[in-house]
Backbone as XML, in Angstrom:
<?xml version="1.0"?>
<chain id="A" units="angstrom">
  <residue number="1" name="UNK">
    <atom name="N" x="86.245" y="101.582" z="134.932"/>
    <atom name="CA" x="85.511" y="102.082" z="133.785"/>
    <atom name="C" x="85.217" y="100.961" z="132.790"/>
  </residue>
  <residue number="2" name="UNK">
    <atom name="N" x="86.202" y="100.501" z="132.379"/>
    <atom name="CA" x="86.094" y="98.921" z="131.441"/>
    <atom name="C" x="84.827" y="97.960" z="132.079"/>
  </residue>
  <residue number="3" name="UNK">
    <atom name="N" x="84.848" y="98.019" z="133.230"/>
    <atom name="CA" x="83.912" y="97.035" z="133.977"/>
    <atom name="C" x="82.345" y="97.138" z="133.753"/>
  </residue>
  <residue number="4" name="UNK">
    <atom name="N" x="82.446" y="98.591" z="134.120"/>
    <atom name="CA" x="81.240" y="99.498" z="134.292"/>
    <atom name="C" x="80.505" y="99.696" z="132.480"/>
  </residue>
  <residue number="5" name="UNK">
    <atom name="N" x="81.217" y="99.696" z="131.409"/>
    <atom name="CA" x="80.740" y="99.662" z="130.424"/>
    <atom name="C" x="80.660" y="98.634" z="129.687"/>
  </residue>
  <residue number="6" name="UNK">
    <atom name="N" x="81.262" y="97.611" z="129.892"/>
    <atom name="CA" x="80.637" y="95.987" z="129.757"/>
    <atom name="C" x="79.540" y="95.896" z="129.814"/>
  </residue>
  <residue number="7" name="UNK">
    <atom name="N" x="78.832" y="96.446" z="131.287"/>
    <atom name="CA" x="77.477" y="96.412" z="131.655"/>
    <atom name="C" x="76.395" y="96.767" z="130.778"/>
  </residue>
  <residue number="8" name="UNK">
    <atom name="N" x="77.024" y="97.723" z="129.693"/>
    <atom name="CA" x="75.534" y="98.599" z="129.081"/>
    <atom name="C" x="75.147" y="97.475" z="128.035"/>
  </residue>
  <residue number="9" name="UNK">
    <atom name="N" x="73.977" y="98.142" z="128.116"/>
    <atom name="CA" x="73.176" y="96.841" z="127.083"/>
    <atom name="C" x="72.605" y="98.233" z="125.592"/>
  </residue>
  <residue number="10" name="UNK">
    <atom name="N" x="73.526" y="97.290" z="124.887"/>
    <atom name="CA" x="72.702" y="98.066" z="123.467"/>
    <atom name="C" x="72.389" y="97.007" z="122.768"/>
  </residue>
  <residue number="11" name="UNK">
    <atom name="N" x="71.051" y="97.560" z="122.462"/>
    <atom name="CA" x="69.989" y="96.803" z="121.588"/>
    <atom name="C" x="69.397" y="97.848" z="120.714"/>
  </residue>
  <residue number="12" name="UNK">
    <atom name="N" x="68.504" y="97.576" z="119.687"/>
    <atom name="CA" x="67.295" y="97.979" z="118.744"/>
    <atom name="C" x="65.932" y="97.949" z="119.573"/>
  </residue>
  <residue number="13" name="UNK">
    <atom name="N" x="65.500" y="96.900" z="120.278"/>
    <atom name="CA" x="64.387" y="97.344" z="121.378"/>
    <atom name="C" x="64.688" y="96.659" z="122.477"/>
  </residue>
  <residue number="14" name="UNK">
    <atom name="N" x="63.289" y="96.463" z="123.487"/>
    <atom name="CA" x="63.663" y="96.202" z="125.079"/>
    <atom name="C" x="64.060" y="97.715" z="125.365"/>
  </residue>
  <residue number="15" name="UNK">
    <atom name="N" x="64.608" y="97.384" z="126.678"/>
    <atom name="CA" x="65.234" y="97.886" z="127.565"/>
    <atom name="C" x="66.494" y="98.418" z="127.707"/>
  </residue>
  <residue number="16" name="UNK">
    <atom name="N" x="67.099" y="99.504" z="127.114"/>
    <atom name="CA" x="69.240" y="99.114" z="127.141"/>
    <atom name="C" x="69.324" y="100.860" z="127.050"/>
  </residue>
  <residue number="17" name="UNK">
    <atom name="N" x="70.897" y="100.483" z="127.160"/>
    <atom name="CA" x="71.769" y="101.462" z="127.342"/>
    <atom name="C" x="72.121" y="102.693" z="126.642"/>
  </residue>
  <residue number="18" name="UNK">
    <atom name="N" x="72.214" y="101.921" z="125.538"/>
    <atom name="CA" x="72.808" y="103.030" z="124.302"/>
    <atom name="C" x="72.352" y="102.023" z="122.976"/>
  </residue>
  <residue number="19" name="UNK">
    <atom name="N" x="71.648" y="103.003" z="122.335"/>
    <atom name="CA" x="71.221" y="102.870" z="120.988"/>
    <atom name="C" x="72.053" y="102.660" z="119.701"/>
  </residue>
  <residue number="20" name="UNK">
    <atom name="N" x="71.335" y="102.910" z="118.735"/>
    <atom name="CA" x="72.361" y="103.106" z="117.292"/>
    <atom name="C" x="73.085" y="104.420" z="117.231"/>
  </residue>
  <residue number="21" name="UNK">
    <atom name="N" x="74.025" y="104.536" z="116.377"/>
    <atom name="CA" x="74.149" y="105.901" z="116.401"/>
    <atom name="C" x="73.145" y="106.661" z="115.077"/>
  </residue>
  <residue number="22" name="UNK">
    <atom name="N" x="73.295" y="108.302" z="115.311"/>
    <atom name="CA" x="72.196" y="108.680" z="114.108"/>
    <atom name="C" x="71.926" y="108.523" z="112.971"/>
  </residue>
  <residue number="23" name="UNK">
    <atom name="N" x="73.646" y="108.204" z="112.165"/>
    <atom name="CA" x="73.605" y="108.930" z="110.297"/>
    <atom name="C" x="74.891" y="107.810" z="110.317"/>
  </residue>
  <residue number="24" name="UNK">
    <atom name="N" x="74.943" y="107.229" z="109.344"/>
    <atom name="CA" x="75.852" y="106.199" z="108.572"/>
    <atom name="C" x="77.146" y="107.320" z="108.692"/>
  </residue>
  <residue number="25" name="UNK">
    <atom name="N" x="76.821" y="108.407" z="107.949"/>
    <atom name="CA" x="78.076" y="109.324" z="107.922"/>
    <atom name="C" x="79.159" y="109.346" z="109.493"/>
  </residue>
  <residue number="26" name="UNK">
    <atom name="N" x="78.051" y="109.368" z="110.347"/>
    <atom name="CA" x="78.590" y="109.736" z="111.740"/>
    <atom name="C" x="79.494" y="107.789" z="112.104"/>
  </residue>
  <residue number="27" name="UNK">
    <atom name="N" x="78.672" y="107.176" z="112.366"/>
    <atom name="CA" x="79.494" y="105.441" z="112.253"/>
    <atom name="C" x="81.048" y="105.805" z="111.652"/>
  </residue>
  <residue number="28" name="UNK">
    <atom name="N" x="81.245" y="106.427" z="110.258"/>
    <atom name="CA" x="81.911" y="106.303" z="109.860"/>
    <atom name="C" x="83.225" y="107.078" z="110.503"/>
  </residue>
  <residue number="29" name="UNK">
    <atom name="N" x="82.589" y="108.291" z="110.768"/>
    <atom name="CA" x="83.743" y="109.095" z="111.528"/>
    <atom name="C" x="84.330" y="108.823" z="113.198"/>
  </residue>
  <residue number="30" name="UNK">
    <atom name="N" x="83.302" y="107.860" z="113.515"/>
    <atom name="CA" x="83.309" y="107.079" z="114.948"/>
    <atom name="C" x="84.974" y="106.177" z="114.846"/>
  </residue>
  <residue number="31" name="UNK">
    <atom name="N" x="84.446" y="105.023" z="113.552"/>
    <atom name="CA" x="85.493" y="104.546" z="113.126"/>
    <atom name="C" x="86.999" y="104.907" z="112.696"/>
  </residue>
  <residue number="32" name="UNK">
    <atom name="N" x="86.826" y="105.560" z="112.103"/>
    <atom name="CA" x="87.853" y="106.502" z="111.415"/>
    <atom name="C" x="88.774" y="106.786" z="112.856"/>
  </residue>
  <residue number="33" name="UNK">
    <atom name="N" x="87.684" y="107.881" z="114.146"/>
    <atom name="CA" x="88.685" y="108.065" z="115.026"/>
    <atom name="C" x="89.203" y="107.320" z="115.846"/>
  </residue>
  <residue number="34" name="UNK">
    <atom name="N" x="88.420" y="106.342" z="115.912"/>
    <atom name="CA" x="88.973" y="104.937" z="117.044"/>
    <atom name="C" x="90.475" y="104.354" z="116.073"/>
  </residue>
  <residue number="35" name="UNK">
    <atom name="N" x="90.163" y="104.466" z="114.543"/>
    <atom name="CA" x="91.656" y="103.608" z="113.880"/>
    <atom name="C" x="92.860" y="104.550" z="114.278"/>
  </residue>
  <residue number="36" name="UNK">
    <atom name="N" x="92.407" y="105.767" z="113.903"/>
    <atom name="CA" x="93.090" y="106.743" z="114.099"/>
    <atom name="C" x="94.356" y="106.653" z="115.278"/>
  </residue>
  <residue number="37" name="UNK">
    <atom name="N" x="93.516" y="106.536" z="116.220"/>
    <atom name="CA" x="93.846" y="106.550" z="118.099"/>
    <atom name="C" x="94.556" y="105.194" z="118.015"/>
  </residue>
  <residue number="38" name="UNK">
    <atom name="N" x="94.395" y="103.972" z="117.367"/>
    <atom name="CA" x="94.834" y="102.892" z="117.478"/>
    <atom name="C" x="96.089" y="102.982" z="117.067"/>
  </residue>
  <residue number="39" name="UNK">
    <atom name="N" x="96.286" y="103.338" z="115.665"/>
    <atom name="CA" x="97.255" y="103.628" z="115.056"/>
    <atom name="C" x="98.409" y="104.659" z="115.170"/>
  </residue>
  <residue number="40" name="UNK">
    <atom name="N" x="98.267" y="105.754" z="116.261"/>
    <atom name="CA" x="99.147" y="106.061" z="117.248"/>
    <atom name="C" x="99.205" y="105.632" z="118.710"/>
  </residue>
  <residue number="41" name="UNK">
    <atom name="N" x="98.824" y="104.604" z="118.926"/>
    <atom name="CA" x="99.344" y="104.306" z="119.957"/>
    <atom name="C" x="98.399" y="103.676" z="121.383"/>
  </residue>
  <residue number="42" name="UNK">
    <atom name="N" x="97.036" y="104.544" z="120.938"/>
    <atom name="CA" x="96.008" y="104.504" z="122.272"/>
    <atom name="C" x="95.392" y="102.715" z="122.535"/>
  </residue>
  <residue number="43" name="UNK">
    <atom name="N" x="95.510" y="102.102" z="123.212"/>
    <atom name="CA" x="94.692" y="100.969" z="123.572"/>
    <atom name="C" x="92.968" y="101.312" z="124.217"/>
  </residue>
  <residue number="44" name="UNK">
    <atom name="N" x="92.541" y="100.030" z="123.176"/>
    <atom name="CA" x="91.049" y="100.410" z="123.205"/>
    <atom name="C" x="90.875" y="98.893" z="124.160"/>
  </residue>
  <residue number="45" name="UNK">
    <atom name="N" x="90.396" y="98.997" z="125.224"/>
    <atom name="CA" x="90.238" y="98.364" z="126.366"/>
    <atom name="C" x="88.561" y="97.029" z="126.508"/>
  </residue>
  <residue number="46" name="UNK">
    <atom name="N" x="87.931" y="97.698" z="125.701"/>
    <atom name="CA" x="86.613" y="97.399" z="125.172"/>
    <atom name="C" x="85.673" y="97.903" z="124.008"/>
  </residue>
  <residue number="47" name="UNK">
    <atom name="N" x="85.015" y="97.270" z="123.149"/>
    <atom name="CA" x="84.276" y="97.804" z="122.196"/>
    <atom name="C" x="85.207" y="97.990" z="121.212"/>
  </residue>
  <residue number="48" name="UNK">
    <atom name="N" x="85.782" y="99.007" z="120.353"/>
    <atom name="CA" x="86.250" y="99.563" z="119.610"/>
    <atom name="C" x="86.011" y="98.699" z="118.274"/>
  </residue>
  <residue number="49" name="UNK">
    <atom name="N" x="84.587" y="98.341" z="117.971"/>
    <atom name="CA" x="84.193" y="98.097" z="116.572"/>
    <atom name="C" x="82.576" y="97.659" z="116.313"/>
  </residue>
  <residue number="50" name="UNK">
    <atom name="N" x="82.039" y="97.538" z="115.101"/>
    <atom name="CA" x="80.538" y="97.999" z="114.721"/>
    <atom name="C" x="80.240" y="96.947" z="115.993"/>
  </residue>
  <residue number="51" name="UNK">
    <atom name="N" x="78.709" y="96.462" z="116.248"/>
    <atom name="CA" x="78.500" y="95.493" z="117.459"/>
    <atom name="C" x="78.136" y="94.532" z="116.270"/>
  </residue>
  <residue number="52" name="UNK">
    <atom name="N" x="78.922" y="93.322" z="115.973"/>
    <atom name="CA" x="78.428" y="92.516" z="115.370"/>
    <atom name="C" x="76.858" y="91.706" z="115.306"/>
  </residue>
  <residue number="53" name="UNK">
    <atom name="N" x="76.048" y="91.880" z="116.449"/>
    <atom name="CA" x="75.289" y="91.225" z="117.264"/>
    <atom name="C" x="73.840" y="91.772" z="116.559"/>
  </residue>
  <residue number="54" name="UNK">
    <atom name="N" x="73.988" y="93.079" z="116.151"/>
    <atom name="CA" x="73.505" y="94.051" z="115.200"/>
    <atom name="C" x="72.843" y="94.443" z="114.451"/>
  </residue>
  <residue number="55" name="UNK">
    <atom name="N" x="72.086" y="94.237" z="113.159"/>
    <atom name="CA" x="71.847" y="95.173" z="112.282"/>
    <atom name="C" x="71.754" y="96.975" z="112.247"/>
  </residue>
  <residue number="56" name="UNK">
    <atom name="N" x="72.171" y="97.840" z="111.488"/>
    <atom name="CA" x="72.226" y="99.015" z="111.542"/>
    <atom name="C" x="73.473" y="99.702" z="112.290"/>
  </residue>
  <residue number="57" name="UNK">
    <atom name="N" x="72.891" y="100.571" z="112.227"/>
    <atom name="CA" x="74.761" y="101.459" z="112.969"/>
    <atom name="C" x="74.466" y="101.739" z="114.101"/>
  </residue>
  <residue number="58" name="UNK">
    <atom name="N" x="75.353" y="100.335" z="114.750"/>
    <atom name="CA" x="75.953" y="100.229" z="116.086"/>
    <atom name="C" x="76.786" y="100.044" z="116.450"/>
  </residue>
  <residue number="59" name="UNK">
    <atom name="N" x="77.161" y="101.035" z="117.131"/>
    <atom name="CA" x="79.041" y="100.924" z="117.646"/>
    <atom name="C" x="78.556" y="100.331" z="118.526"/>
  </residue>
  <residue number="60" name="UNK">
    <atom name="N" x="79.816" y="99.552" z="119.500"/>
    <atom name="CA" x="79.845" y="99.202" z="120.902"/>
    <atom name="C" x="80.367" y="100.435" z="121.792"/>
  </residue>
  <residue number="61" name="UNK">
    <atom name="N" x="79.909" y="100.412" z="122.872"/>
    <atom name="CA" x="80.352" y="100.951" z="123.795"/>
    <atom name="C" x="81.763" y="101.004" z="124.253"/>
  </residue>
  <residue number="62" name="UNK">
    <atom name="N" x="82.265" y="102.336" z="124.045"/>
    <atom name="CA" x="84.005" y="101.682" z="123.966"/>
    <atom name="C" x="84.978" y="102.718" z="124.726"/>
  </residue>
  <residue number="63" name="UNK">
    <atom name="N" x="85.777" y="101.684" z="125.820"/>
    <atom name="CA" x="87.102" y="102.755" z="126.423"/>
    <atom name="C" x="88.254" y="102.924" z="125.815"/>
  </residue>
  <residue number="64" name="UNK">
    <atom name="N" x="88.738" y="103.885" z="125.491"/>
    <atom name="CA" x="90.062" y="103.943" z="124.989"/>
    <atom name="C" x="90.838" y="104.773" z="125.785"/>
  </residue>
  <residue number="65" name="UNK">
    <atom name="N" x="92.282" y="103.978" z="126.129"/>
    <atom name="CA" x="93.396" y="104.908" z="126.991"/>
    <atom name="C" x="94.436" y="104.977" z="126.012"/>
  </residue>
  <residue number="66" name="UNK">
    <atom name="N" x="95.303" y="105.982" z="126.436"/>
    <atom name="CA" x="96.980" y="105.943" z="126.275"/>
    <atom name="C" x="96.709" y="106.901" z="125.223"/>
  </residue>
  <residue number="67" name="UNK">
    <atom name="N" x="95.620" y="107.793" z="124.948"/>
    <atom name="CA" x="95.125" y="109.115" z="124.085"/>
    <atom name="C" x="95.993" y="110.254" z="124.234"/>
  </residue>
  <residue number="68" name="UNK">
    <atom name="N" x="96.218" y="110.779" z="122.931"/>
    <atom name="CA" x="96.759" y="112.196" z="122.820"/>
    <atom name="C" x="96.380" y="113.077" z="121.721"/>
  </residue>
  <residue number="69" name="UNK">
    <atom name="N" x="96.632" y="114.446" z="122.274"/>
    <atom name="CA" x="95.793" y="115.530" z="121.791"/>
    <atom name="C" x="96.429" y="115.542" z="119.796"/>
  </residue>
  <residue number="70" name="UNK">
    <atom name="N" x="96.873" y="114.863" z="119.507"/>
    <atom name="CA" x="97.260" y="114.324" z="118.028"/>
    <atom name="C" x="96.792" y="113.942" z="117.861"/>
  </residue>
  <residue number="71" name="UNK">
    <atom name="N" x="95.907" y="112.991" z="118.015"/>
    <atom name="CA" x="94.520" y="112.007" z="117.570"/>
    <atom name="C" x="93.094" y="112.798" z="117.324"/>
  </residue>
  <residue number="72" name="UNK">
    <atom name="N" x="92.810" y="112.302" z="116.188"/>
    <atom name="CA" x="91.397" y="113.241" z="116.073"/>
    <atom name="C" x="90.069" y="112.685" z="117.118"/>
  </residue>
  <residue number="73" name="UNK">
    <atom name="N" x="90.386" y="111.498" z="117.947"/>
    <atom name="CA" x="89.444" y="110.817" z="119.277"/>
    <atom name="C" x="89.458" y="112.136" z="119.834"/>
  </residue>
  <residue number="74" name="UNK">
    <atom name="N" x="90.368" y="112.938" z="120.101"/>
    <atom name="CA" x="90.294" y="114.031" z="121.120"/>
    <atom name="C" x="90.403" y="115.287" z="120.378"/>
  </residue>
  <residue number="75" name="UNK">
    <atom name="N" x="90.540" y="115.681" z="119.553"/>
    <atom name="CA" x="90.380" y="117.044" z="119.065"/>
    <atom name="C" x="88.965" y="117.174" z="117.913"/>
  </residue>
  <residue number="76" name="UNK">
    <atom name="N" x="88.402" y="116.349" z="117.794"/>
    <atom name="CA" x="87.432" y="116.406" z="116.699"/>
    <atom name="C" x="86.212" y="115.894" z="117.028"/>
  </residue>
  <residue number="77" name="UNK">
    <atom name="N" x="84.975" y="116.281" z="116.395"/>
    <atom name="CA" x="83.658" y="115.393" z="117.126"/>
    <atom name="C" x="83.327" y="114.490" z="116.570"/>
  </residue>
  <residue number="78" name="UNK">
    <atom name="N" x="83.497" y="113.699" z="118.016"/>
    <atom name="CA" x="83.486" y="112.596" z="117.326"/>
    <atom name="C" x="81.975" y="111.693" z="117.445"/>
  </residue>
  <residue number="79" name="UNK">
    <atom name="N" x="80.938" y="111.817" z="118.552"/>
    <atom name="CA" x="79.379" y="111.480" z="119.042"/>
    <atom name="C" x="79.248" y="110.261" z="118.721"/>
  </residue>
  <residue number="80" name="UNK">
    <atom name="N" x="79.885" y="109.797" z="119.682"/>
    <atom name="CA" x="79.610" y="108.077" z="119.545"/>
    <atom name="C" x="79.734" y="107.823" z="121.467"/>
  </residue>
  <residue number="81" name="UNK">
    <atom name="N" x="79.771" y="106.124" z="121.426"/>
    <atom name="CA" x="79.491" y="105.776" z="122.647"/>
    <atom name="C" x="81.099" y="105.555" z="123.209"/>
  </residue>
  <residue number="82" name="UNK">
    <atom name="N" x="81.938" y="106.747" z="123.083"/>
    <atom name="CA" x="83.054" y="106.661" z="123.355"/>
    <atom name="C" x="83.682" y="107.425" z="124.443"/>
  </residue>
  <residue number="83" name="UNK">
    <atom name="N" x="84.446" y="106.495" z="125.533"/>
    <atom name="CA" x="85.385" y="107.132" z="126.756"/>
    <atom name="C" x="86.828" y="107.429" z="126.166"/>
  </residue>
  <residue number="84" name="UNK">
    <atom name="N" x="87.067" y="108.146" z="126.259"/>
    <atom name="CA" x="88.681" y="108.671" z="125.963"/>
    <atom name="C" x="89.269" y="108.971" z="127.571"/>
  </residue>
  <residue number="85" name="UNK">
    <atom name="N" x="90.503" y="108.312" z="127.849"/>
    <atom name="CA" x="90.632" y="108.759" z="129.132"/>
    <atom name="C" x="92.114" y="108.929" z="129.387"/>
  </residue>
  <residue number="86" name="UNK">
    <atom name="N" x="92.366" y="109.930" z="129.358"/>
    <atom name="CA" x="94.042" y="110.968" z="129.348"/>
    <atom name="C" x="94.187" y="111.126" z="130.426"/>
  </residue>
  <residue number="87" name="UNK">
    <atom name="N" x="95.656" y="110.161" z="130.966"/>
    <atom name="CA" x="96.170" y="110.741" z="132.135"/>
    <atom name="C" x="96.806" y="111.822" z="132.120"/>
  </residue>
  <residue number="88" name="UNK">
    <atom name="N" x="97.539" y="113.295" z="133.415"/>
    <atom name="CA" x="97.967" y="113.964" z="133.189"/>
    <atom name="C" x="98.756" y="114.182" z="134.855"/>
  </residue>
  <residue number="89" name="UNK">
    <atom name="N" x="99.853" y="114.839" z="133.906"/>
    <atom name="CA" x="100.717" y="115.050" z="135.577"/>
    <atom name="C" x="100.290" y="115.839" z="136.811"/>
  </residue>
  <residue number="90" name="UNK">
    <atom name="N" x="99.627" y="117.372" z="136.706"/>
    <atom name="CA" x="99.063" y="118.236" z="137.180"/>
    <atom name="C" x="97.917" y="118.846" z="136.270"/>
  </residue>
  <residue number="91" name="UNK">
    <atom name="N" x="97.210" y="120.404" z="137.630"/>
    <atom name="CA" x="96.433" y="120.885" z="137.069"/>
    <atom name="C" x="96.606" y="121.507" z="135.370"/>
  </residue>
  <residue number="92" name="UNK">
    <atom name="N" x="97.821" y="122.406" z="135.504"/>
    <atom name="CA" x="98.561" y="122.950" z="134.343"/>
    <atom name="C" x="98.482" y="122.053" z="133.423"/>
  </residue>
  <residue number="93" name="UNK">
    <atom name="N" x="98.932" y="121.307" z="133.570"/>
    <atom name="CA" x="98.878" y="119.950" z="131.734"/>
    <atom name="C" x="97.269" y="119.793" z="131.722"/>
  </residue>
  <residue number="94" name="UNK">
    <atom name="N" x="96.411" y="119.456" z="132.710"/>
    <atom name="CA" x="95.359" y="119.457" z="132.504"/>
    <atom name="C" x="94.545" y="120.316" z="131.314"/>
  </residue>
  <residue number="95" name="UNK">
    <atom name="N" x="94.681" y="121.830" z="131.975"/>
    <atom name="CA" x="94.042" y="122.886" z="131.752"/>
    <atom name="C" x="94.659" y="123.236" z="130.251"/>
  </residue>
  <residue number="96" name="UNK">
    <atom name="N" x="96.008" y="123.137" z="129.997"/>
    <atom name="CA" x="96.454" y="122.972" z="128.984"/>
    <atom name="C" x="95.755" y="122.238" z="127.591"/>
  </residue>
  <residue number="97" name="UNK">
    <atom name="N" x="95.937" y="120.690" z="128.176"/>
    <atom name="CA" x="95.385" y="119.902" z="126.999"/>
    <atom name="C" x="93.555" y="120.031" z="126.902"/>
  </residue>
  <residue number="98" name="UNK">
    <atom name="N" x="92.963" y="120.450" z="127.708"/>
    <atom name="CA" x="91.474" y="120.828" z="127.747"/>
    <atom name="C" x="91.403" y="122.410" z="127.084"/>
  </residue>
  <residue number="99" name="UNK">
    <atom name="N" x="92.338" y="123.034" z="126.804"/>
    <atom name="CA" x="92.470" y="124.006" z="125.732"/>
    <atom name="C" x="92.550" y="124.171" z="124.729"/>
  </residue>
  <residue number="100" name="UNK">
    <atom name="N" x="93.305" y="122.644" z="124.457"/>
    <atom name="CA" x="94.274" y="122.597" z="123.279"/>
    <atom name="C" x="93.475" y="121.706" z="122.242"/>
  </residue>
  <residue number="101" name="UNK">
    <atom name="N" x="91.897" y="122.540" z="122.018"/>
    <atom name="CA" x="90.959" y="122.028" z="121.228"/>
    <atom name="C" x="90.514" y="122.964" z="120.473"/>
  </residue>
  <residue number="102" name="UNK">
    <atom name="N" x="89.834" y="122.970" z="119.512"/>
    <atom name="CA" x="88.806" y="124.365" z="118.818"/>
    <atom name="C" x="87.362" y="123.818" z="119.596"/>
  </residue>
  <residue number="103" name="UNK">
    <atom name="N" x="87.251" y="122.489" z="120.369"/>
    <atom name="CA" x="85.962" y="122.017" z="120.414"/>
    <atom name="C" x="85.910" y="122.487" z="122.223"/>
  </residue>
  <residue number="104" name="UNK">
    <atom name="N" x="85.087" y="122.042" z="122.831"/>
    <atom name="CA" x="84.591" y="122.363" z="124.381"/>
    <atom name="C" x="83.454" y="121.063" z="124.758"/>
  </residue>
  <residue number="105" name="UNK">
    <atom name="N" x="83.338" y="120.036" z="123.842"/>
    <atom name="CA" x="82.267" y="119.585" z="124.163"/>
    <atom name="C" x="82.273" y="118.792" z="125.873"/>
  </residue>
  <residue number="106" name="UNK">
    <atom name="N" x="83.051" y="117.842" z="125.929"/>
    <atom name="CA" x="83.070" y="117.242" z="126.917"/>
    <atom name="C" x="84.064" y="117.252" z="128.049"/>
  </residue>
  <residue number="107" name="UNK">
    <atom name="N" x="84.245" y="117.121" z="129.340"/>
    <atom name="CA" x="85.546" y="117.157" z="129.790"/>
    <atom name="C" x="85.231" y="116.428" z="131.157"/>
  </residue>
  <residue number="108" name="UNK">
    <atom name="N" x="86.193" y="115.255" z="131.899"/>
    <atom name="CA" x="85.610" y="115.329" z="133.258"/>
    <atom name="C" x="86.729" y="115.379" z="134.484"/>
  </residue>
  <residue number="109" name="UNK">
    <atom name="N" x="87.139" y="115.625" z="135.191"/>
    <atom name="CA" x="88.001" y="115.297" z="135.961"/>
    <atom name="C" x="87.913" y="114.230" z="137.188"/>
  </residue>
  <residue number="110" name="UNK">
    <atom name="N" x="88.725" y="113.374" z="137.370"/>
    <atom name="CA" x="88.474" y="112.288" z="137.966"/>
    <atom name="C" x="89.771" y="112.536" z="139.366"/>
  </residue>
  <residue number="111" name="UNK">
    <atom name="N" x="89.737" y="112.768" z="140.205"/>
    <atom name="CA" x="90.899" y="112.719" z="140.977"/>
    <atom name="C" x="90.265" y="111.941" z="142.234"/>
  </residue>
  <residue number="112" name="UNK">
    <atom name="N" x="91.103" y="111.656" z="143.159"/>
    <atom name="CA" x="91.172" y="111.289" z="144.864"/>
    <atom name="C" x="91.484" y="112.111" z="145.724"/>
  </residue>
  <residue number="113" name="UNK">
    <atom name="N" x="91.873" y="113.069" z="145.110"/>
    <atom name="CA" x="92.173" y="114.421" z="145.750"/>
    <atom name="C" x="91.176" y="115.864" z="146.064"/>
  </residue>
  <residue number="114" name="UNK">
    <atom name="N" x="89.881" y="115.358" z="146.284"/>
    <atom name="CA" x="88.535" y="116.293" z="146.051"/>
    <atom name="C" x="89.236" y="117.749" z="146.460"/>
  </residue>
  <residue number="115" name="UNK">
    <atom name="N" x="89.993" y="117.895" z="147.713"/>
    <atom name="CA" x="90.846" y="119.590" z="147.923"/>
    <atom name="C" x="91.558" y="119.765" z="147.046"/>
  </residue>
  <residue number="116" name="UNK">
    <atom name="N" x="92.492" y="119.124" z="146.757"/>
    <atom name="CA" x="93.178" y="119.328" z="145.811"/>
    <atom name="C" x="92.729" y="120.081" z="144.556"/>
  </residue>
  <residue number="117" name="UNK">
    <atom name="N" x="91.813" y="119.211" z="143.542"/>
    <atom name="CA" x="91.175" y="119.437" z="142.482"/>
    <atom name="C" x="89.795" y="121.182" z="142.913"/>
  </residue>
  <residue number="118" name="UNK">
    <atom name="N" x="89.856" y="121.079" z="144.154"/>
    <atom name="CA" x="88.743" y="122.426" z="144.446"/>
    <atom name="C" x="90.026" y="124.017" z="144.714"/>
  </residue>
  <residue number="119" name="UNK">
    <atom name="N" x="91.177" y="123.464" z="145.256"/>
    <atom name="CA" x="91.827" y="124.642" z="145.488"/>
    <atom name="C" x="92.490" y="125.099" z="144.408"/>
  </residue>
  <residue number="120" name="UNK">
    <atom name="N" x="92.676" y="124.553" z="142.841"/>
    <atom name="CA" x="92.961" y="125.422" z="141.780"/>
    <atom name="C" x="92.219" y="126.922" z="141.977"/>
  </residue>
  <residue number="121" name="UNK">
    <atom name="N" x="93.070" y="127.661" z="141.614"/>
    <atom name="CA" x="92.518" y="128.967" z="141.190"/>
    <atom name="C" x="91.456" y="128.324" z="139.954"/>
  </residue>
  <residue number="122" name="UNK">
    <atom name="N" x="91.212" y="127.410" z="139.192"/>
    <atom name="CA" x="90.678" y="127.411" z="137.995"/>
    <atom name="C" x="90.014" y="126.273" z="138.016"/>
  </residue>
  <residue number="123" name="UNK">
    <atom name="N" x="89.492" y="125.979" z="139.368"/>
    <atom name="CA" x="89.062" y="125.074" z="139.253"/>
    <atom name="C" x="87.557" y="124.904" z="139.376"/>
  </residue>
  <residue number="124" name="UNK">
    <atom name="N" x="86.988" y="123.738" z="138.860"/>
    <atom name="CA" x="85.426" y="123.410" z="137.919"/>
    <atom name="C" x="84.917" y="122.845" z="139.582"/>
  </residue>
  <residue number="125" name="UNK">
    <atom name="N" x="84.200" y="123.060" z="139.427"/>
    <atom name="CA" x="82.616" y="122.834" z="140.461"/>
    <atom name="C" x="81.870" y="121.695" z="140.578"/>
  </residue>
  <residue number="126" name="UNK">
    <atom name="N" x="81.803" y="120.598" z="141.531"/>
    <atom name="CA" x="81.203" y="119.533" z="141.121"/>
    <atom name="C" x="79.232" y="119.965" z="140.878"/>
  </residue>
  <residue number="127" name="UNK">
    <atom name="N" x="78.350" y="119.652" z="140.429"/>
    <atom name="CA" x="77.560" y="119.960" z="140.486"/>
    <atom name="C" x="76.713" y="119.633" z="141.715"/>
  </residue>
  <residue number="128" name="UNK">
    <atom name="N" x="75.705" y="121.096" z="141.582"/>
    <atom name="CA" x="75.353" y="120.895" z="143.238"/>
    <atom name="C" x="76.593" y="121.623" z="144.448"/>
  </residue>
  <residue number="129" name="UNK">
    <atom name="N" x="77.243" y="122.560" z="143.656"/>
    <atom name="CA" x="78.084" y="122.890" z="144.936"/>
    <atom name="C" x="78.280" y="124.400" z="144.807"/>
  </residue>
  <residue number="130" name="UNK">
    <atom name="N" x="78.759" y="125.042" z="145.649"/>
    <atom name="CA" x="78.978" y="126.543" z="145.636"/>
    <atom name="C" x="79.923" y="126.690" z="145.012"/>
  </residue>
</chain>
């Protein structure tokens, strides 16, 4: 993932990846949750500050691990160019901490286990599939 988002190209024009973000207000709450996440604990792997390179409000493109549902990165909206990526023991902690929001916006599951992750009773559908 770190690798793969190195790659994106944000610019103001040309050709690229990811843009500015919308409203100064929003930058700010971008920030806020990345210190947030820092400051308990989460390592931000790439990005995690304005893009110096810049003018206007541009975050970098940014991974952050070692996240928990105490951090407002994951319980609050946050609409920036941000990966949050929570390991978990099983489905149950999964389904758990993907609850344990007032929000629904985003969610993805990543396993090696494609049966595995399909034979939950509760389990999500890759798209394109029955």
């Amino acid at each position: 993932m770190v690798d793969e988002t190195k790659k994106l190209r944000q610019s103001d024009r040309g050709e690229f990846d990811v843009g500015a973000t919308f409203w100064d207000k929003q930058l700010d709450i971008i920030e806020r949750h990345v210190e947030d996440a820092r400051a308990r604990g989460a390592t931000v792997h790439v990005g995690g500050r304005r893009n110096p390179n810049l003018k206007g409000l541009y975050y970098e493109p940014t991974v952050v691990t070692e996240v928990g549902n105490e951090m407002a990165l994951m319980t609050e909206e946050t609409f920036g160019p941000i990966i949050a990526i929570q390991k978990v023991r099983d489905e149950e902690e999964a389904l758990r901490r993907a609850n344990d929001s007032d929000y629904g916006l985003n969610g993805n599951v990543w396993t090696r286990d494609i049966e595995r992750a399909l034979a939950s009773p509760n389990a999500w559908r890759p798209v394109g599939s029955a």
